[in-house]
N, C-alpha and C positions, 0 to 999 in steps of 0.2 A: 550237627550230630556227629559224635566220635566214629570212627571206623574199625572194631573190633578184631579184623582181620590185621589192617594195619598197625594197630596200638600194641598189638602183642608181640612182645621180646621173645626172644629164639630162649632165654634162660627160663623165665616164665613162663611159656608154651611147653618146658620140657615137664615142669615140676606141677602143672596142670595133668599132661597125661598120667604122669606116674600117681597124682592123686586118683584120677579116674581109676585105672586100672585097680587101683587099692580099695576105692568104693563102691561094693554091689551098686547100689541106689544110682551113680552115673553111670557104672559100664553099659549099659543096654541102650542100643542107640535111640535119639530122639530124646535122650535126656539135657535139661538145663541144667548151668552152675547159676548160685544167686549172681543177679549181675544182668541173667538176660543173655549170659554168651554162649553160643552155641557149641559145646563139647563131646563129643562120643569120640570111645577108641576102642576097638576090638583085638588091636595089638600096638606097640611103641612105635611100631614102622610105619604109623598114620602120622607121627609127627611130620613128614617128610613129603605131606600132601598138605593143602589149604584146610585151615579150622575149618572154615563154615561148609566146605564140600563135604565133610564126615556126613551130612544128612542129609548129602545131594548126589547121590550117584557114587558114591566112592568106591563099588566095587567093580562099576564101568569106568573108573579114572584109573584105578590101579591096573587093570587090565590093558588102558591102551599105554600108560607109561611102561610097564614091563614086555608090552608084547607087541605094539605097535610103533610107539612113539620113536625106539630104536632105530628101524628102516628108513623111516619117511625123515627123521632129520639127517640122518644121514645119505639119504640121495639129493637134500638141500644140499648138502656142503660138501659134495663128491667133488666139485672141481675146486674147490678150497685147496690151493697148495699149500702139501703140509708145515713149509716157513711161515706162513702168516696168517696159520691158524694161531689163536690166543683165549685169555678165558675168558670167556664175557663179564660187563658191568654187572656186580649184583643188584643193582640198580632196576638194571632191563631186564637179566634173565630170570628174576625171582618172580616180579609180579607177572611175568609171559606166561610162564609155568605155572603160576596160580590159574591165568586166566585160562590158560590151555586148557586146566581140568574142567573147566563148565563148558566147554565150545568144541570140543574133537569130536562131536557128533557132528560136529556145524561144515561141513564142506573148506567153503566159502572162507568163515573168519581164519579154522583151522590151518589152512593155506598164510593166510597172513600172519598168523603168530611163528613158524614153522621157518619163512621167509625173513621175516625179523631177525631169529634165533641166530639161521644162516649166518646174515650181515653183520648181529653182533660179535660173533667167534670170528669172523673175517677182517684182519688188519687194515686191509685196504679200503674198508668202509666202513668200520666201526664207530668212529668219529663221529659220523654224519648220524647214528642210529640215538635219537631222540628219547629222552626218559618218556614222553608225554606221549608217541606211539603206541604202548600198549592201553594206554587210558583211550585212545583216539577209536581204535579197534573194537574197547570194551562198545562202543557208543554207535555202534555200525549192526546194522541189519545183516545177516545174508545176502537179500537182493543189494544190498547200497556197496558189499564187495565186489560184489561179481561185476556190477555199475564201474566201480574203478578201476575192475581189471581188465574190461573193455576198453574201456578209455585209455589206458596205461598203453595198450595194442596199436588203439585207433587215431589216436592222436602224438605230433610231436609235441614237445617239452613246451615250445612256446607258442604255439598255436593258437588261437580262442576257439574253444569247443563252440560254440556259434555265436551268432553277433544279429543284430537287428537296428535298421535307421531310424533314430529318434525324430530325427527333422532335421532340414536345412535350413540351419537359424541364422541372422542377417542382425547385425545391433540397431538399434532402431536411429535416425536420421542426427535426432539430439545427441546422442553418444551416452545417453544414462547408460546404468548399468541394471536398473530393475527389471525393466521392460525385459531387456535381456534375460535375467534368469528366470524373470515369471516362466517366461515361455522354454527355456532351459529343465524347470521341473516338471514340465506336463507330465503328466503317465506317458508308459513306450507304447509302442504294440504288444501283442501279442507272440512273435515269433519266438523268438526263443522259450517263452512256456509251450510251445506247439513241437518246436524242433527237441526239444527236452524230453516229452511223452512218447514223441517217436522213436525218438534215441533208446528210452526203457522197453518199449518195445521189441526193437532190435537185440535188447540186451537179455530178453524172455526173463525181467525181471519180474519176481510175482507180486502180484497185486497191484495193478496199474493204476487204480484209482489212487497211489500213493505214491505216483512219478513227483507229483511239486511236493510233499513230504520230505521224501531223500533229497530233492537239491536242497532245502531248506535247512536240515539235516547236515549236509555236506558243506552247506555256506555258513551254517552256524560252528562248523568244527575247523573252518580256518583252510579247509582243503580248496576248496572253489570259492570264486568272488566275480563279483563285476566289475567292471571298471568303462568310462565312459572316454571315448577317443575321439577326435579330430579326425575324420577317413582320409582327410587330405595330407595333414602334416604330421599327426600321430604323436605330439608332443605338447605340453600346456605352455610353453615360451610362444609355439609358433599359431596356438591356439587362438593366445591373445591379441597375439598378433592380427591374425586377421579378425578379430573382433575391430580392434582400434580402425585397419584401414578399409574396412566396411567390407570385406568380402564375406561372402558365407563362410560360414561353416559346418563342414558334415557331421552331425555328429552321429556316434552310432556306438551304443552298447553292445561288449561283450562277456561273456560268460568264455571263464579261463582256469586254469588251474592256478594257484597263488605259490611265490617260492614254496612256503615250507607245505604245498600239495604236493609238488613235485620232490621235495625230499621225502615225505611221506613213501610217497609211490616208490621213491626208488629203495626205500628199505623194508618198506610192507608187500609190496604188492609186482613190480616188475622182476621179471626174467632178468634179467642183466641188469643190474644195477650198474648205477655211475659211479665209477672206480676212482676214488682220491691219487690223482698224480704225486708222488713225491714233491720237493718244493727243490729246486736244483739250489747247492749251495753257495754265498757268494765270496770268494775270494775279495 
């Protein structure tokens, strides 16, 4: 299904409004053009907000972009020195500011589109500020930010937010290798769905009964993953290794934030982002 927002050219969104305004039968909001698109303009200066917000709140979006929006990105980008301020990707800052009009009541996302914004005007990290972040955002709860921005606090970069022992698996005497993973895919325990619920808890995310939701949620958008380790060697060379000469191995899942979570976090959601070094040059 096409995306009506998206499909429309800046040339053809102008010659849309100036039709509205020219015809009684659309200027009145909550009017359709054939087609199904959503259109209303009460004046030319709606061009300069999201189509489809014209019959969502538009005259709470124009308030906080003239009266609010002003402040709050600008105490984002207060230590922005003013050499490596730049203009942003229109890339990232068009559809930010689209999504910003549906969500500046939102606390939580608010924060993270804002944060973005910052990163994106910012030389020293711009780079790293991913077209797919504002889509990542659009797909995030309230509770599932405030989730990352605890985490962002609570945890270092590489850490696993928690982990849980699968078993101490041993290859079996013949040296097959089924036996092995048979007992390799059993189900885990329980702990980390338990340390997870807690952790929401802590984070007075609302509606707990939708703690495994938001991990699932979060594992589905690429931010969080699991991954199964060796406790002992913590690498699959030295994994197999002690498969082959019969010693155990520990295994034990955990639950971590994946590269592009952590790039994520550092342009959505962390206080300090991770500042791109220059590259020294080489003679």
């Amino acid at each position: 299904m096409s995306d009506p927002i998206k499909e429309t050219k800046d040339a053809a969104l102008t010659e849309l409004i100036k039709d509205a305004a020219a015809n009684p039968d659309i200027r009145a909001a909550g009017q359709h053009l054939a087609g199904g698109v959503l259109t209303v303009a009460k004046t030319l200066s709606t061009v300069l907000l999201p189509l489809a917000a014209l019959n969502f709140g538009i005259e709470k979006a124009r308030r906080y972009f003239n009266e609010t929006f002003p402040d709050e990105f600008g105490a984002k980008a207060a230590n922005i020195p003013q050499e490596n301020i730049v203009e942003p990707k229109s890339s990232i800052a068009g559809p930010a500011l689209q999504a910003l009009a549906f969500s500046h009541e939102e606390e939580n996302l608010k924060e993270m589109y804002l944060t973005l914004l910052a990163n994106a005007v910012d030389s020293r990290s711009a780079a790293t500020v991913h077209p797919s972040f504002v889509h990542i955002i659009q797909q995030l709860t309230p509770p599932e930010a405030r989730i990352l921005k605890v985490i962002s606090v609570r945890f270092r970069r590489t850490e696993p937010l928690f982990a849980e022992r699968i078993a101490n698996l041993a290859p079996p005497p013949d040296k097959t290798a089924s036996n092995f993973y048979l007992r390799f895919l059993t189900p885990p325990h329980e702990e980390i769905a338990e340390s997870w619920n807690s952790f929401c808890r802590d984070c007075e995310a609302i509606e707990q009964d939708l703690a495994q939701t938001y991990l699932s949620n979060l594992k589905r958008l690429g931010i969080l993953a699991d991954s199964i380790v060796n406790a002992g060697a913590r690498d699959s060379l030295s994994f197999l290794a002690g498969r082959v000469s019969g010693s155990a191995a520990n295994l034990t899942r955990e639950l971590r934030l994946t590269d592009y979570g952590n790039l994520f976090l550092d342009s959505c959601v962390r206080d300090e982002p991770k500042i791109r070094e220059p590259k020294e040059s080489r003679n």
